[in-house]
N, CA and C atoms as an extended XYZ file, in Angstrom:
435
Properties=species:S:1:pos:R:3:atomname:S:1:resname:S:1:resid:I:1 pbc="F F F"
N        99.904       82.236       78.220 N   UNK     1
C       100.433       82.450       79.551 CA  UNK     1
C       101.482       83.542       79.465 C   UNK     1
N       101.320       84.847       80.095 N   UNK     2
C       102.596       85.569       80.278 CA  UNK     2
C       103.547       85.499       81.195 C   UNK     2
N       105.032       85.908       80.875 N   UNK     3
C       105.934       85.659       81.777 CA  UNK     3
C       105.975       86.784       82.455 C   UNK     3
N       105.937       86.447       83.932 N   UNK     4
C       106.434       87.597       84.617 CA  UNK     4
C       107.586       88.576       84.127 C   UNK     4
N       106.710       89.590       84.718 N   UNK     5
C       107.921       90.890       84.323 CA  UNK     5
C       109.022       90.878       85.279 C   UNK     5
N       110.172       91.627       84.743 N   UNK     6
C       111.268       91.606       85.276 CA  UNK     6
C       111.490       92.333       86.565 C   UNK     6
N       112.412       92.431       87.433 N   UNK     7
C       112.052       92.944       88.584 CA  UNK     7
C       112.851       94.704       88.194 C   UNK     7
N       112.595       94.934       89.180 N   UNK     8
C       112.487       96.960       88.723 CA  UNK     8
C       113.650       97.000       88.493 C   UNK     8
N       114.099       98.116       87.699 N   UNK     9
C       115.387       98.188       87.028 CA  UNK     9
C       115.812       99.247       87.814 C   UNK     9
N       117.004       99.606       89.117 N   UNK    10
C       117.338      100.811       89.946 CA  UNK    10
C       117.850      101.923       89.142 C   UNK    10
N       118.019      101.449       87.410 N   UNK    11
C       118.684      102.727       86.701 CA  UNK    11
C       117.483      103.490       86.183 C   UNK    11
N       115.970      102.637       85.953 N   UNK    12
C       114.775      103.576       85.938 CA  UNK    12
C       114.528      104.602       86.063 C   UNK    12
N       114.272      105.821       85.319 N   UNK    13
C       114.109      107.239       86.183 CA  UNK    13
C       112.969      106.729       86.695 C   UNK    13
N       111.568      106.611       86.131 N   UNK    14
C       110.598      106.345       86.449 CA  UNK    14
C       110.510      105.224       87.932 C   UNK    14
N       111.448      104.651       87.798 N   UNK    15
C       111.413      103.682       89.245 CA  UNK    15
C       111.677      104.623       90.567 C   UNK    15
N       112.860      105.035       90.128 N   UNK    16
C       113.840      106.234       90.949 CA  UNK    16
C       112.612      107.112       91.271 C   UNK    16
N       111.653      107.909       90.855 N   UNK    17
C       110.971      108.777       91.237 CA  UNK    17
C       109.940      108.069       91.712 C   UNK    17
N       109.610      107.278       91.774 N   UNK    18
C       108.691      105.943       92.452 CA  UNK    18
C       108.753      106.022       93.602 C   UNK    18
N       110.463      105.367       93.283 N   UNK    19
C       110.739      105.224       95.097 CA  UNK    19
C       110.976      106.599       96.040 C   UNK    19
N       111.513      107.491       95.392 N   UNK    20
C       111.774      108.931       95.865 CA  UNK    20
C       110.277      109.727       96.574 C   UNK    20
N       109.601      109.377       95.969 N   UNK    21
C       107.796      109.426       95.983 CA  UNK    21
C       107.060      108.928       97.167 C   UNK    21
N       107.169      107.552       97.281 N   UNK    22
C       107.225      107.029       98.262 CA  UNK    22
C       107.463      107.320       99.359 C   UNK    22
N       108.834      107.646       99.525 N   UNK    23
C       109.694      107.544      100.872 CA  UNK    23
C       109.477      109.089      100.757 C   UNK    23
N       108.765      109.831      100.261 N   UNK    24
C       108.563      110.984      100.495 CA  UNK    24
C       107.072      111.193      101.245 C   UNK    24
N       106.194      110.621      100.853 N   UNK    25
C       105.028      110.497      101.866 CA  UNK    25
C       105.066      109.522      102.398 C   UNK    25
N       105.820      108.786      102.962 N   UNK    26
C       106.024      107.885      103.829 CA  UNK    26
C       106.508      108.859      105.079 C   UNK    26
N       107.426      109.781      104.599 N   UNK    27
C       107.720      110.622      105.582 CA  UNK    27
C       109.275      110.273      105.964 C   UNK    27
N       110.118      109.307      105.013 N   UNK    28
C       111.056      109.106      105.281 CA  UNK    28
C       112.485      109.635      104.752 C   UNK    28
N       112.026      110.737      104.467 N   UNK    29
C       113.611      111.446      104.090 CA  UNK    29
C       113.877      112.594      104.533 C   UNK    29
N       115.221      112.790      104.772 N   UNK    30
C       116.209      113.445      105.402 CA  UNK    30
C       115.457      115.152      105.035 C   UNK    30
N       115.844      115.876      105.663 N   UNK    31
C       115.148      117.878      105.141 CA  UNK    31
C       115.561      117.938      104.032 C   UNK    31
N       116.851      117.539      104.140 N   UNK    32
C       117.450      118.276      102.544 CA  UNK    32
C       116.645      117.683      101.273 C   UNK    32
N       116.887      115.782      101.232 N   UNK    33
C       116.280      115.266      100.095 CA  UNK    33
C       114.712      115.747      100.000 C   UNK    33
N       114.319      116.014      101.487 N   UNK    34
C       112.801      116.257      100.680 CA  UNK    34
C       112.614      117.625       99.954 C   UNK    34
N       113.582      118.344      100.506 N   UNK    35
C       113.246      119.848      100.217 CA  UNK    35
C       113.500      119.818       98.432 C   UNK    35
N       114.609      118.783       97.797 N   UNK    36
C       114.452      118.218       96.726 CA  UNK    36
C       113.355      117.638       95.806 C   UNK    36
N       112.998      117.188       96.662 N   UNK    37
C       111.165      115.464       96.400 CA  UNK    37
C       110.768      117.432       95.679 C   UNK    37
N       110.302      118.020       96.848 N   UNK    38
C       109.310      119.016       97.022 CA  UNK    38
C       109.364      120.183       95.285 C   UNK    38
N       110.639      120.213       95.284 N   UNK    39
C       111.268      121.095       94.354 CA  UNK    39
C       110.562      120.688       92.831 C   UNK    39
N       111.170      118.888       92.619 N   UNK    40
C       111.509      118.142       91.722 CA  UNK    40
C       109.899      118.495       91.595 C   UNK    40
N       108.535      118.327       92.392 N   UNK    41
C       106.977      118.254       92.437 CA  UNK    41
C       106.766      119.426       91.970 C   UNK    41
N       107.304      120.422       92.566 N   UNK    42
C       106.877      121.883       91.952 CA  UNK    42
C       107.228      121.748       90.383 C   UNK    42
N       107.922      121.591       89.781 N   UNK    43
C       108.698      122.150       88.492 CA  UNK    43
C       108.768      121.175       87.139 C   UNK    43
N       108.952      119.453       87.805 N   UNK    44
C       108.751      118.936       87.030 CA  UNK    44
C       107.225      118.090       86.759 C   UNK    44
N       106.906      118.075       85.299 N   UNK    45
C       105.585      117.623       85.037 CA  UNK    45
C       105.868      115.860       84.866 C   UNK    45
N       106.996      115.013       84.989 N   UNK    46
C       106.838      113.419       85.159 CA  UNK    46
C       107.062      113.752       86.753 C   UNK    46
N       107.482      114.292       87.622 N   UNK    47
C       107.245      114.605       88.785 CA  UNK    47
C       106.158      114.528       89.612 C   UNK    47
N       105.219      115.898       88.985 N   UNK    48
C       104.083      115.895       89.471 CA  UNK    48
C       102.888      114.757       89.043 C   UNK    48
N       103.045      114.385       87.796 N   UNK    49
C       102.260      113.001       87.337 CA  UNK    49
C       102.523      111.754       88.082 C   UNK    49
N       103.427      111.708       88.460 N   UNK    50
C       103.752      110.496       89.592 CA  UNK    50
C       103.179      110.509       90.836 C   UNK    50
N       103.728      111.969       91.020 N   UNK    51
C       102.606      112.298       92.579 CA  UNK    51
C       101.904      112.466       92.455 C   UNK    51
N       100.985      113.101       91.927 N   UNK    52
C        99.334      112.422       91.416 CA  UNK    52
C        98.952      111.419       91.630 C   UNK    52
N        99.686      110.240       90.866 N   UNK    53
C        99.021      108.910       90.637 CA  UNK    53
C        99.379      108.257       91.942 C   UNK    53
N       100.817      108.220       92.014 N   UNK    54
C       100.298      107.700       94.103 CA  UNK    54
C        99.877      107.865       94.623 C   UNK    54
N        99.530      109.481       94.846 N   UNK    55
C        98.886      110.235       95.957 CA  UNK    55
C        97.529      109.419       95.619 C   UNK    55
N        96.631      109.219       95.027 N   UNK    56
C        95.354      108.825       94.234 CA  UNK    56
C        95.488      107.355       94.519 C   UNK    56
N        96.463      106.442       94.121 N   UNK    57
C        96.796      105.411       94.495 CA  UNK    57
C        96.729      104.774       96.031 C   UNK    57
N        97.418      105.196       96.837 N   UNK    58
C        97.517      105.245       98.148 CA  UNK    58
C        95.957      105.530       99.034 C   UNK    58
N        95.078      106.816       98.347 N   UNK    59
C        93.918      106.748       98.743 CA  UNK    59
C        93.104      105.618       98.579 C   UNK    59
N        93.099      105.374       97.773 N   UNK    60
C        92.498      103.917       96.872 CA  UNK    60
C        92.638      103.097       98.214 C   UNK    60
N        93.865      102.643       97.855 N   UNK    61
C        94.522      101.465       99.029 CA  UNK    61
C        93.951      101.509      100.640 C   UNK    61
N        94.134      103.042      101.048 N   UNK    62
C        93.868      103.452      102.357 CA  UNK    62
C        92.106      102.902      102.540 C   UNK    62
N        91.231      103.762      101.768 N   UNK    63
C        89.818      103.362      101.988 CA  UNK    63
C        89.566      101.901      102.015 C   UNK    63
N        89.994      100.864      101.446 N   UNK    64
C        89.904       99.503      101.479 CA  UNK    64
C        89.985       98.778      102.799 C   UNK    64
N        91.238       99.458      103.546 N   UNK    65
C        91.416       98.855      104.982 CA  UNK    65
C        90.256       99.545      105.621 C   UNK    65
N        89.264      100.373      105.614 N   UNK    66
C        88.281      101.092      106.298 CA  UNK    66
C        87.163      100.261      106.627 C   UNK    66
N        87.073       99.016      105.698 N   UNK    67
C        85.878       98.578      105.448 CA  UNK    67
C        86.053       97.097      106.998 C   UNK    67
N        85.001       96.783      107.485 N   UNK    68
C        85.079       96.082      108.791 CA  UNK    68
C        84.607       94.946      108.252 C   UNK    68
N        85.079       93.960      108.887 N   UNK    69
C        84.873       92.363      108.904 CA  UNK    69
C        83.319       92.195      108.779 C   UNK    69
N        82.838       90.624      107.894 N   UNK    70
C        81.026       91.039      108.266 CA  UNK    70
C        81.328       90.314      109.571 C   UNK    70
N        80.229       90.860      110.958 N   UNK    71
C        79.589       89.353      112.005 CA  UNK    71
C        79.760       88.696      112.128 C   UNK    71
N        79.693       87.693      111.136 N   UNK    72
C        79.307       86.552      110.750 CA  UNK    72
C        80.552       85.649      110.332 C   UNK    72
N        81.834       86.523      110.591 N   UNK    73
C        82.860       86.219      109.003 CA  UNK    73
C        83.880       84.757      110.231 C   UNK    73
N        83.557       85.382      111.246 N   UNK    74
C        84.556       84.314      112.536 CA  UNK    74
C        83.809       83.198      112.220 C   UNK    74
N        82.855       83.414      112.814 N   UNK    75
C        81.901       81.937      112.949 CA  UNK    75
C        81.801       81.121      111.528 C   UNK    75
N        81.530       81.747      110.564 N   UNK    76
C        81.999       80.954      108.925 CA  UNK    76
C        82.839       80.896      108.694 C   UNK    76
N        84.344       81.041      109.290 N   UNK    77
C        85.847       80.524      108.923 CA  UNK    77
C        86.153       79.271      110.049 C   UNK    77
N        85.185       79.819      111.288 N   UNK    78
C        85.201       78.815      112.001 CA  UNK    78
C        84.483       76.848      111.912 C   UNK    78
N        83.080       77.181      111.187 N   UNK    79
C        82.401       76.136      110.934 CA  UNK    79
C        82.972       75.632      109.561 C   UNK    79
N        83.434       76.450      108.689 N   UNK    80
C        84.083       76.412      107.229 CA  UNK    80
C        85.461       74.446      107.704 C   UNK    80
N        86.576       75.558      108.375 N   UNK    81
C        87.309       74.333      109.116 CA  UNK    81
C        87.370       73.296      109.723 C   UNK    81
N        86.279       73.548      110.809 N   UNK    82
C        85.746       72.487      111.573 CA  UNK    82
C        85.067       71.293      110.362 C   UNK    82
N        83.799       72.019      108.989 N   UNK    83
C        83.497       70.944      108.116 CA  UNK    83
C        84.744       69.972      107.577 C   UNK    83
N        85.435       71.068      107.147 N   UNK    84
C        87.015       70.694      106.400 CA  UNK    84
C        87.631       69.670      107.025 C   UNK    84
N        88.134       69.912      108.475 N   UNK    85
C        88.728       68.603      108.902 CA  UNK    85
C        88.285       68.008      109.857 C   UNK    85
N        86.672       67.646      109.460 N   UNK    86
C        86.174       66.234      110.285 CA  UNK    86
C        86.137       66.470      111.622 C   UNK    86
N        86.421       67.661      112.240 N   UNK    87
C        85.777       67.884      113.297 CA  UNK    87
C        87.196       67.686      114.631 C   UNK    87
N        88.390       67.788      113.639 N   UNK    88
C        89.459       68.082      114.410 CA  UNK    88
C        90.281       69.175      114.317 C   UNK    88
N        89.246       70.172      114.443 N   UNK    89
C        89.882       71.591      114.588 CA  UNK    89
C        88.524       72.229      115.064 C   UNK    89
N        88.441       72.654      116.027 N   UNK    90
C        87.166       74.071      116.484 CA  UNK    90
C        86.333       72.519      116.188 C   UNK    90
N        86.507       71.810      117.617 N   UNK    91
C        85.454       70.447      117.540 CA  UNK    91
C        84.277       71.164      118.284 C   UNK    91
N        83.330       70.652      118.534 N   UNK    92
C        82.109       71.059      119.526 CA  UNK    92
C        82.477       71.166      120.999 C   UNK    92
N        82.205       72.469      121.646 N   UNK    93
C        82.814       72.793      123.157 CA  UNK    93
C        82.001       71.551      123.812 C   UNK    93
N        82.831       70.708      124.628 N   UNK    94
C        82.262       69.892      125.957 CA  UNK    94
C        81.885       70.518      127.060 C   UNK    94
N        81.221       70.164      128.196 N   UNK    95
C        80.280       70.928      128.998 CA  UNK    95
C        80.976       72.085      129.990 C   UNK    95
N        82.266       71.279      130.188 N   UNK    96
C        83.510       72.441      130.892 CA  UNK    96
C        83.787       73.570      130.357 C   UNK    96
N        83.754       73.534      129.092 N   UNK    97
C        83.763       74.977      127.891 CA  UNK    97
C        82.236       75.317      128.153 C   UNK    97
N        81.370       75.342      127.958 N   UNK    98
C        80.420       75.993      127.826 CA  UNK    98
C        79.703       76.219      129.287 C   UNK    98
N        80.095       75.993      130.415 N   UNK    99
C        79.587       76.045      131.684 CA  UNK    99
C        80.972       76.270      132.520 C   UNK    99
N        80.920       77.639      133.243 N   UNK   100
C        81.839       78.058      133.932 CA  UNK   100
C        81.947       77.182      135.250 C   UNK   100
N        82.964       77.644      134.931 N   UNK   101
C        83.985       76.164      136.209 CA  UNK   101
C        83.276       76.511      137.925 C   UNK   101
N        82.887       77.746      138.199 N   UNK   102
C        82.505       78.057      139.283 CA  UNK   102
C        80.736       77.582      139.554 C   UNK   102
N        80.323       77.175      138.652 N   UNK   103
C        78.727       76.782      138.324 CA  UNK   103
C        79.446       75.584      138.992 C   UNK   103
N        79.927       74.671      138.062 N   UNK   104
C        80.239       72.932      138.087 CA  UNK   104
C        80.836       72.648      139.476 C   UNK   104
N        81.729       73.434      139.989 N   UNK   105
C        81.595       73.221      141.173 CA  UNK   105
C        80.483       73.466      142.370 C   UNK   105
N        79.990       74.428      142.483 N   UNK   106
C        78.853       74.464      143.139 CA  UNK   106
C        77.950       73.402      143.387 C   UNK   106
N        77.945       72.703      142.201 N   UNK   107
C        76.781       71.934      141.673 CA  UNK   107
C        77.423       70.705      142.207 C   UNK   107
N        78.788       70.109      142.395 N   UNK   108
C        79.709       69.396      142.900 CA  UNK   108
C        79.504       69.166      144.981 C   UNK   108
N        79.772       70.876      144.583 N   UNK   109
C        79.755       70.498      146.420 CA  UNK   109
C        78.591       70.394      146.883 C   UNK   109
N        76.963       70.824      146.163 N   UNK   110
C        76.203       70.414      146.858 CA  UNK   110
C        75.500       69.313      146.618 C   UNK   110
N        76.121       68.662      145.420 N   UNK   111
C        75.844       67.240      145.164 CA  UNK   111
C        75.963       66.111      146.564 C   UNK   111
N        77.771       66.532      146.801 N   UNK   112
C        78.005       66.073      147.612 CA  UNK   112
C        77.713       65.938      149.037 C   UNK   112
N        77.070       66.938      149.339 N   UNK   113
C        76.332       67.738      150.609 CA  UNK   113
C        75.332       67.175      150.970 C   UNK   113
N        74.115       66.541      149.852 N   UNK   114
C        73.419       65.499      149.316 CA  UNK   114
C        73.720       64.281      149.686 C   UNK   114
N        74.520       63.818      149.036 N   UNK   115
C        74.810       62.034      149.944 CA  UNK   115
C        75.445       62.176      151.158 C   UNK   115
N        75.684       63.207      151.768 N   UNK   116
C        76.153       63.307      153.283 CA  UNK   116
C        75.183       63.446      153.856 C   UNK   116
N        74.389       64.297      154.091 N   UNK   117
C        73.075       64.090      154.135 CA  UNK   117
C        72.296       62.735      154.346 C   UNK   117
N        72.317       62.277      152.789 N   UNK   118
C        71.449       61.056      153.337 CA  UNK   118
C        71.908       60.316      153.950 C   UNK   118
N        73.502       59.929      153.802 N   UNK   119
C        74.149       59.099      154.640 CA  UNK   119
C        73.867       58.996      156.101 C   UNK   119
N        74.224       60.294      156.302 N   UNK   120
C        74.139       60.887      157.867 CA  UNK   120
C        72.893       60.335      158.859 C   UNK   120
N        71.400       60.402      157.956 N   UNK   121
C        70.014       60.605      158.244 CA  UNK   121
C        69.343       58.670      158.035 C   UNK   121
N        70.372       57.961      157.258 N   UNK   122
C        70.113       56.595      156.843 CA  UNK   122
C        69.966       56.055      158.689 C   UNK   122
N        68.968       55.022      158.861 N   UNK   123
C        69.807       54.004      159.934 CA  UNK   123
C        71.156       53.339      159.868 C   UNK   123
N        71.332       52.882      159.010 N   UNK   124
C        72.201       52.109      158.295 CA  UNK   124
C        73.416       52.849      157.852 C   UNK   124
N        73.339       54.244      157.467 N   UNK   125
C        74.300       54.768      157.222 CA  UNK   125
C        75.716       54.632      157.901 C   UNK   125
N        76.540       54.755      157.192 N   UNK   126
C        78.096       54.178      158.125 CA  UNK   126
C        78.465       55.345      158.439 C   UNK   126
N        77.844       56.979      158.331 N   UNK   127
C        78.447       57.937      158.958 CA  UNK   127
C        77.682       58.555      160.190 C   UNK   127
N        77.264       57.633      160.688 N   UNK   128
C        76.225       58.196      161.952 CA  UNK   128
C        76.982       57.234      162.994 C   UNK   128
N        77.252       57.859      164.119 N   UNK   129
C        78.121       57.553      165.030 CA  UNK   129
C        77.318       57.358      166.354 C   UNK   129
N        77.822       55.764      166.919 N   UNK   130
C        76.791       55.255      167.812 CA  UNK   130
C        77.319       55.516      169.397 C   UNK   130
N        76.759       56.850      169.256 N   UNK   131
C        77.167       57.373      170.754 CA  UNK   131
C        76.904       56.761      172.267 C   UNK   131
N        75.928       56.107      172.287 N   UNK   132
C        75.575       55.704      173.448 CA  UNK   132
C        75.653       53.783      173.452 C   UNK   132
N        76.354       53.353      172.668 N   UNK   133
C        77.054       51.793      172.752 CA  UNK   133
C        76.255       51.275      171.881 C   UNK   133
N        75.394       51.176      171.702 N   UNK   134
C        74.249       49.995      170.913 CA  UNK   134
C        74.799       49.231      169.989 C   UNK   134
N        74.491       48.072      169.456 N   UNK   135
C        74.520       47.487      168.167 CA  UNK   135
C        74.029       48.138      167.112 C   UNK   135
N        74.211       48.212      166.200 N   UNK   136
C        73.209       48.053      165.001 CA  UNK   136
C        72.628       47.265      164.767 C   UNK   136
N        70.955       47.766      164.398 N   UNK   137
C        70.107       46.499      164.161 CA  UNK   137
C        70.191       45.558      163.192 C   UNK   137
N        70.375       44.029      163.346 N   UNK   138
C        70.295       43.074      162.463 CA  UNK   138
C        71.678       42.402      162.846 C   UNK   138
N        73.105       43.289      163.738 N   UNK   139
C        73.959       42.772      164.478 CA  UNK   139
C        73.603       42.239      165.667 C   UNK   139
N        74.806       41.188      165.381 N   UNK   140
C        75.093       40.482      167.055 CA  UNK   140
C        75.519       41.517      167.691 C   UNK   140
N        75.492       41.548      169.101 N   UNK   141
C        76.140       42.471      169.940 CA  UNK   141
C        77.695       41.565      170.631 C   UNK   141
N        78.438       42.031      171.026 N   UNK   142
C        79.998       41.469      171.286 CA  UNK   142
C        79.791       42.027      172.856 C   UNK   142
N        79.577       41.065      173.468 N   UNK   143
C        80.088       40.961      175.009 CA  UNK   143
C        81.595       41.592      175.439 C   UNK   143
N        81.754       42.411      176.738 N   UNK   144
C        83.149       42.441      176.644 CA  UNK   144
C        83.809       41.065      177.450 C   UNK   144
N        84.516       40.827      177.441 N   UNK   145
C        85.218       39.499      178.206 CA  UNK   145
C        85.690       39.795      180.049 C   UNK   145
């Protein structure tokens, strides 16, 4: 087992031109220090070997983020979890999830439209209104006094 290495030493030249390196194509230093970075690249050869290897480095790194998710990768992190915990996470959509709310109602009001309807059209129905006095059949009729 190896022990981790120690953390960077700031008296490093090699660190120092690391970070100088860095924050130089990062784009983060002042005119003067870069006009330095720039100098130190021209003239010195642990200079330019550094910037090399980041510059090369950084490409590396950059092309990696290029590459796109597969299709497939949601829906298998999705069913992956859902196996994992028993079906209390990303459970199976109920019919309100998978059928827009403006369908279910529709289907609601003319459900309902339906037993008004028959109600309406029943003899018997209690929403048909007995305009001209009668009993209903199978009632007594009520005398007035």
């Amino acid at each position: 087992m190896s022990e981790p290495s120690p953390p960077a030493d700031p008296e490093d030249p090699d660190d120092a031109i690391a970070v100088a390196l860095s924050d130089y194509l990062d784009g983060a230093l002042p005119a003067e220090a870069r006009a330095e970075v720039e100098r130190k690249i021209a003239g010195d050869p642990a200079w330019q070997r550094a910037h090399a290897e980041l510059t090369r480095t950084r490409q590396v790194l950059s092309g990696l983020r290029k590459a796109p998710a597969p299709s497939s990768f949601v829906d298998g992190v999705a069913e992956t979890i859902h196996r994992r915990s028993a079906g209390r996470f990303f459970a199976r959509r109920a019919l309100g999830d998978r059928v827009p709310f403006g369908v279910l109602l529709a289907i609601a009001v003319a459900g309902f439209a339906v037993i008004a309807y028959v109600l309406w059209s029943s003899p018997t129905g209690s929403l048909k209104v007995d305009r001209d006095g009668a009993a209903p059949h199978g009632s007594a009729a009520i005398a007035p006094p």
